[in-house]
N, C-alpha and C positions, 0 to 999 in steps of 0.2 A: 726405382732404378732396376733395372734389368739383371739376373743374372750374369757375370762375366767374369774371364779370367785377364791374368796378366802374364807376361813373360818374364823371367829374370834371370840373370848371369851374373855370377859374382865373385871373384876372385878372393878368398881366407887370406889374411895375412900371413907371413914367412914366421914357419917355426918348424926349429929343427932342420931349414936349409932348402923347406919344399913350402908350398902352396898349393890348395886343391881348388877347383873352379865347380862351382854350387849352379845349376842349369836346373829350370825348369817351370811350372806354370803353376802361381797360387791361385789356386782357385778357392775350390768352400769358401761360400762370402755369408756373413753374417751383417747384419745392419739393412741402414736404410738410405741412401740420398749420399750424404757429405758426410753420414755418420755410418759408415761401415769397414770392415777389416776383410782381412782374407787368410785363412791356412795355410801352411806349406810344407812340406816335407821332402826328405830325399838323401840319396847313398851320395859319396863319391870317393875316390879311391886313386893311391897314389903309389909308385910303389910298392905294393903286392899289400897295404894296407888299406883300410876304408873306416871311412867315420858315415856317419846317421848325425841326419840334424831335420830340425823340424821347429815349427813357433806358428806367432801372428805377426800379419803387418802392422804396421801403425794407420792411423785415420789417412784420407787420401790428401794429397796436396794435388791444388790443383796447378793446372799446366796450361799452358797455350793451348793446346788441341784437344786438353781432357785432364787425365791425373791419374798419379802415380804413389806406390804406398814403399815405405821405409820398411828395407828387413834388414834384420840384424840378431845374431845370438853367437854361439859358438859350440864347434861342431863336437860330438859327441867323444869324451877321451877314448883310445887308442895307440897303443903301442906306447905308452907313457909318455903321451904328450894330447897336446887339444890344440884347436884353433880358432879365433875368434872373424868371423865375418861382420862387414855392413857393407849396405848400397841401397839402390830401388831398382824398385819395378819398371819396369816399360811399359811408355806411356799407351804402349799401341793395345787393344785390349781385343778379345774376341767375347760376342755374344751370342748368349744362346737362349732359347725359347724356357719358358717353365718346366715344359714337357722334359727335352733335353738335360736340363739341369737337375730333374728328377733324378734320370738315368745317369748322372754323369757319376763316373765312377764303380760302376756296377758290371 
């Protein structure tokens, strides 16, 4: 399987009266085929506060047009409270060459 990213948007559940929405693309893929994950990391910020959060996907489930990975953790505490996310990925995925996926991130 090809180097690729996925997309994802994901709304934290309500605590303390807010919600923070977690945007962006796991890439670094480790595995192979049916049996691989992806990393992901990222700020978001609410209210003059911000949490860091970051993990792995789970294995891919497949989809009608392709497949999609499970993220879920919870976001780094802050201002004395935390928040727990889950969702997936999109199914829609970008690919990139070896070359590319060398460099990605650099």
């Amino acid at each position: 399987m090809r180097f690729h990213l996925h997309k994802y948007k994901i709304e934290s559940e309500l605590t303390r009266g807010h919600k923070h929405k977690l945007f962006g693309y796991a890439g670094n893929m480790l595995g192979l085929s049916s049996f691989h994950f992806h990393f992901f990391y990222g700020v978001c910020s609410y209210d003059n506060h911000t949490h860091y959060f970051s993990g792995i996907t789970g294995m891919p489930i497949k989809t009608e047009f392709g497949h999609v990975h499970k993220i879920e953790g919870t976001l780094e505490s802050n201002v004395l409270h935390m928040h727990k996310f889950e969702g997936f990925t999109n199914e829609d995925i970008s690919y990139f060459s070896s070359k590319q996926a060398a460099s990605y991130g650099h």
